[in-house]
C-alpha positions in Angstrom: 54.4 148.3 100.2 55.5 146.5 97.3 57.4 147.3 93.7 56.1 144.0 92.4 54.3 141.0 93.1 57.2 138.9 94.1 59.2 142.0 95.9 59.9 142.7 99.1 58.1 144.2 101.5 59.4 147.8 102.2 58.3 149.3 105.5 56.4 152.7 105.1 55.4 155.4 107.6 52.0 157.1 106.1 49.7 159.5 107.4 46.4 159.9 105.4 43.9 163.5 105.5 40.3 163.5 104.6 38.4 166.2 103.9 34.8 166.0 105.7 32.6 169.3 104.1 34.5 168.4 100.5 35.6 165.2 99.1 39.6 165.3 99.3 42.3 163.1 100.8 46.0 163.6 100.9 47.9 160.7 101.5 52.0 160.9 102.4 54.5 158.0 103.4 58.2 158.2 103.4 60.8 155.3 103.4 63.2 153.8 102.4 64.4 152.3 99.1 67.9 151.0 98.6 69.1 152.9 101.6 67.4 156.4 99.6 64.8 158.0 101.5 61.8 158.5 99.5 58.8 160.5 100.2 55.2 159.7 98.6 52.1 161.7 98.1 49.2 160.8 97.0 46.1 162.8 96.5 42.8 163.7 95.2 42.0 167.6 96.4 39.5 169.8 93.8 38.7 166.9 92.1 42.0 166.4 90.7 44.3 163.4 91.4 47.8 163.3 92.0 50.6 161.2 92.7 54.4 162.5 93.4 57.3 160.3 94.4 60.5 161.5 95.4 64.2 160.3 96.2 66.0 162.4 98.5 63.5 165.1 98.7 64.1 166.0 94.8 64.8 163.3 92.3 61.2 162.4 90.9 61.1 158.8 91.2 57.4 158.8 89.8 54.7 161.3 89.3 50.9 160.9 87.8 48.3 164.0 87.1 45.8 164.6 84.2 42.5 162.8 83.5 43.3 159.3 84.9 45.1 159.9 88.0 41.8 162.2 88.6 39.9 159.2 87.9 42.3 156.7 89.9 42.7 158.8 93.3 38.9 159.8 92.8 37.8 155.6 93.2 40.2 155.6 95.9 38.5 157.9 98.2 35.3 156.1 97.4 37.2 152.9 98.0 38.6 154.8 101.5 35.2 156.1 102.4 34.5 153.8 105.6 37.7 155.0 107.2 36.0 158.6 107.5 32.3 158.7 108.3 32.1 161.9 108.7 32.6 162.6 105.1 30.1 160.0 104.3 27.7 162.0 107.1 28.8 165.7 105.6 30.8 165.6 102.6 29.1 168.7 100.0 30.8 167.0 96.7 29.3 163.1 97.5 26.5 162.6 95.3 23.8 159.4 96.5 21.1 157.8 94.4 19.0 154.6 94.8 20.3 151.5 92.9 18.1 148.7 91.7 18.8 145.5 94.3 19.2 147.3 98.0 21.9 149.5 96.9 23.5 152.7 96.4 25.4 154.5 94.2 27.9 157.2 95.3 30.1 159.4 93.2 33.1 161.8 94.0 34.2 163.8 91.1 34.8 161.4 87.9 34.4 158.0 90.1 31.3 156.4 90.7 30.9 153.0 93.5 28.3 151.0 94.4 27.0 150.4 98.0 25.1 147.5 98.9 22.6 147.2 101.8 24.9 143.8 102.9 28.0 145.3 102.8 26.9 148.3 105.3 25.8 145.7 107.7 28.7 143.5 107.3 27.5 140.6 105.3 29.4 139.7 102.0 26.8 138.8 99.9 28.1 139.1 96.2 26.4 141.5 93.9 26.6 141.6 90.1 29.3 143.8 88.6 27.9 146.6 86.2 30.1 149.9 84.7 28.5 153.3 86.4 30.1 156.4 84.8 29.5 159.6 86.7 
């Protein structure tokens, strides 16, 4: 992980949860900043997102809740969705419906992606942008 663009590289050690019968993840790293041992989680569980980053076990470093961290952590279980197929195959709180051009739209919560045919079978075939709002 990086601070910035130009940063360093900081080594992490992260472990990430998904939730298969309801769409959830929980997402936690620790390292090491500046020789201070920081702890990271990150997560979308109830359909709420959250994001809590601590120094020493205590000092909030950072920390993100409320309507767009619920929207944030909700594309990034979408975005995430391939490393779990068995909450594509069983997940209760995915929604699917039929997009014009051989594609699909899925929505978790507030977040909605797109899902084209070429993608699934591995060719990357661009596809025009359009705004979905769940």
């Amino acid at each position: 992980m990086r601070l910035s663009p130009t940063a360093a590289w900081m080594p992490l050690t992260a472990t990430e949860t998904f939730g298969v019968s309801t769409a959830a993840f929980v997402w936690v790293a620790s390292g090491s900043l500046h020789r201070i041992p920081v702890t990271a989680v990150d997560a979308y569980v109830g359909g709420r997102g959250s994001l809590d980053v601590r120094g020493w076990g205590w000092l909030r470093l950072a920390a993100a809740a409320g309507a767009d961290a619920d929207v944030g952590e909700a594309q990034r279980l979408l975005a995430e969705l391939p490393w779990s197929p068995a909450t594509v195959l069983h997940c209760r709180d995915l929604r699917w419906a039929p997009v014009p051009g051989d594609a699909a739209a899925v929505v978790a919560g507030v977040a909605v992606a797109v899902v084209s045919a070429a993608a699934v079978e591995g060719r990357h075939t661009p596809v025009a942008q359009k705004e979905y709002h769940a």
